[in-house]
N, C-alpha and C positions, 0 to 999 in steps of 0.2 A: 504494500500500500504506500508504504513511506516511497518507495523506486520509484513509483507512478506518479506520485505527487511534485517529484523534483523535475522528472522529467519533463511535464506537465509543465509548470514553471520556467523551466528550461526555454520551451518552445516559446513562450510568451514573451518571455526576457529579448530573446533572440526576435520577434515578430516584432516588438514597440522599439529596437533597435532601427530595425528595415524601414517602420514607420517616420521615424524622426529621418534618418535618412531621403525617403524619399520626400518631402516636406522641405528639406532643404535644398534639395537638386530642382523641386519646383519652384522655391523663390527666390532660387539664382538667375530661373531661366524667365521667370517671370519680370526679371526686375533689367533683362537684357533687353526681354522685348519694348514694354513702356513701363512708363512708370503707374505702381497701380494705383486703382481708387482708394481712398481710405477704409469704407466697407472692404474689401476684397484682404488689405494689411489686419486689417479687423479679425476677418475671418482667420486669416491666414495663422496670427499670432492664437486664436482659442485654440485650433487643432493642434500647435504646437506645442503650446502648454497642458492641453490634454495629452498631448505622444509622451511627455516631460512625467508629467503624472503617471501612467499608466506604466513607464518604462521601469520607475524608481520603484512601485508596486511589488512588481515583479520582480526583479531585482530581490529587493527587502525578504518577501514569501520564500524564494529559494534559497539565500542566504538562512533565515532563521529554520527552513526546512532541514538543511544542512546539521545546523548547531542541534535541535532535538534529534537528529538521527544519533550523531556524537553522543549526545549524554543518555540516549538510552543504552547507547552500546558499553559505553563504561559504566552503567549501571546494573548491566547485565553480566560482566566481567566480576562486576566485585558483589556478586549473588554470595561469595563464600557466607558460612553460617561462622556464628562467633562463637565459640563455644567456650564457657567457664567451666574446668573438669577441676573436681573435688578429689583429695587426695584420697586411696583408698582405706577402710576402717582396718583395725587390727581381725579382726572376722575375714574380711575380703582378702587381707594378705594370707591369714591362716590356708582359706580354701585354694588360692592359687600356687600357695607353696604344697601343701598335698596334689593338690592333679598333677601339678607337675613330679613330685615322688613316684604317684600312679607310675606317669608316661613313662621315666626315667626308670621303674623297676621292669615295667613289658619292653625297655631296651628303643625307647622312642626319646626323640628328643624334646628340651623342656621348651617351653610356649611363653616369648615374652610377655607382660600385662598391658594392653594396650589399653592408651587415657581414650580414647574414641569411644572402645565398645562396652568399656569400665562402665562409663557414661552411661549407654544404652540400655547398662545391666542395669544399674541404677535407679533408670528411670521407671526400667518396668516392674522392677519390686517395690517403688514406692505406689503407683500407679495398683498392683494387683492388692498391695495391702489398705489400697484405699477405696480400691473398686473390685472388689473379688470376682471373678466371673460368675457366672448362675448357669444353671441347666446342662446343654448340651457342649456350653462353651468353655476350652480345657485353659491352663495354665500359660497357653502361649498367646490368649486374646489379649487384648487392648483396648482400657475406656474409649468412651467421647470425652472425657475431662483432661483433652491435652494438646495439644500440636501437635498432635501426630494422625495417622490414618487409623481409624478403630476397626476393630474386627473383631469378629466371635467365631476364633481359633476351635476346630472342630478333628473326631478323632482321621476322617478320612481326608486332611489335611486340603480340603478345599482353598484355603485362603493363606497356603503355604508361601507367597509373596507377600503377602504383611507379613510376619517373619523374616523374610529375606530381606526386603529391602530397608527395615526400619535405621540401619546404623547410616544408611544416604539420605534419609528423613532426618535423623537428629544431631547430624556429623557429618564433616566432611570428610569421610573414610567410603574409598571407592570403591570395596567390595561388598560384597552380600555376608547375613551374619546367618548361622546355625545354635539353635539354643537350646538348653538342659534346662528347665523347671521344676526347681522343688518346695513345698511345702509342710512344713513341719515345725522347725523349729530354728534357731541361731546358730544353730550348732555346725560348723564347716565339717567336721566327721558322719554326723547323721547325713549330710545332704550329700557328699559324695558316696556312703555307703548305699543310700537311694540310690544315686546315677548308677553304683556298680551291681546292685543286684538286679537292674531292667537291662535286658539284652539288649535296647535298641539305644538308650542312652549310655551305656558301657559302648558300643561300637561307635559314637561317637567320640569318645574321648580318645580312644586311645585307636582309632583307624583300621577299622576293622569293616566286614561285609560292605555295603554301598559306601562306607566313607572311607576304603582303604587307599582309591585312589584322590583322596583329598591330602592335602598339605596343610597343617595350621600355624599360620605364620603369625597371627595376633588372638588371645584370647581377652574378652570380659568377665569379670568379677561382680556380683551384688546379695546383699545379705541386708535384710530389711523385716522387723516384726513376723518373725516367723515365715518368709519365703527366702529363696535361694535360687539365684537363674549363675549361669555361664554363659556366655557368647563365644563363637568360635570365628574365624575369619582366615580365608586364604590371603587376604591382600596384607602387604606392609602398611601398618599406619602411620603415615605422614605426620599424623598431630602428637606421635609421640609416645614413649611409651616409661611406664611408674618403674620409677627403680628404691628397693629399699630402702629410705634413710635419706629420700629428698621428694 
């Protein structure tokens, strides 16, 4: 739309150009042949101050066309999200120094803590302790009371994209996230014993049946009034990642 609009302009700019122009070559040649009437100078002077007006017009329109194309372009550039990431709790280091033991005893390598998906773990334990889900919808739903996309996360994982995409919803971290749900209790031992006695969140962690050919190059952390999530992520996170003791 904005292409059309300049171009548009463009032609106009360029049309009230050709106009003064010819205007001018007619009161060169006008004024070779006799001298005119004053009506005739009359005339002559309104169309030219109207070619004067109309040209500057146009002009102006494509000029300032120009400048909001500009600022929405750099506004579109600096879409990044600002993200304030909370360090994590002694609970959260607990459970990310055991998974990592887990991985490191099955002979897998350990999973730095990344501040992005930390975040996202975060939000959804506060989120699920504040809106529990009801009914049919499991521990991977998400309110309407947030910024974010909700859903009512289901066992035959229908709305398996709210999951995925949520760490590009609340982070600028360019991968997709996989996550472990538990509820019960504070406890970083109860919630991994959870993940390791269900077969299908045990092969998550440690890469095993459909996640063997996954990589986990960033994990999340979150531990809130009795739930417990993990996030997993193939991508490196750019925003960084928690180290012990800063």
């Amino acid at each position: 739309m904005i292409k059309k609009s300049k171009e548009r302009f463009k032609y106009l700019s360029f049309f009230g150009f050709c106009y003064l122009g010819t205007l001018l070559i007619i009161g060169r040649f006008l004024n070779g042949v006799r001298t005119p009437s004053p009506e005739i100078i009359n005339l002559f002077r309104f169309f030219f101050a109207v070619g004067i007006i109309f040209t500057a017009w146009s002009c102006s329109k494509y000029l300032s066309k120009g400048r909001t194309h500009k600022t929405r372009r750099k506004k579109k550039k600096s879409g990044r999200k600002k993200n304030s990431f909370t360090p994590p709790s002694a609970n959260e280091w607990k459970l990310h120094a055991l998974i990592n033991q887990y991985r490191v005893h099955r002979k897998l390598p350990k999973i730095p803590l990344s501040k992005s998906l930390t975040h996202v773990a975060r939000t959804h334990v506060r989120d699920l302790a504040a809106h529990p889900p009801r009914g049919r919808c499991n521990l991977h739903s998400w309110s309407a009371h947030g910024k974010w996309t909700r859903c009512c996360y289901t066992s035959d994982h229908a709305k398996a994209k709210c999951m995925w995409y949520k760490p590009k919803e609340l982070t600028n971290y360019k991968g997709e996230g996989f996550e472990c749900a538990y509820k019960g209790s504070n406890d970083p031992k109860e919630a991994l014993r959870s993940w390791k006695s269900s077969l299908l969140h045990n092969e998550v962690i440690i890469n095993r049946g459909i996640w063997a050919s996954h990589t986990w190059k960033s994990i999340g952390v979150g531990i809130y009034k009795g739930y417990a999530v993990i996030w997993f992520g193939e991508k490196v996170d750019h925003g960084g990642y928690w180290k012990k003791g800063k």
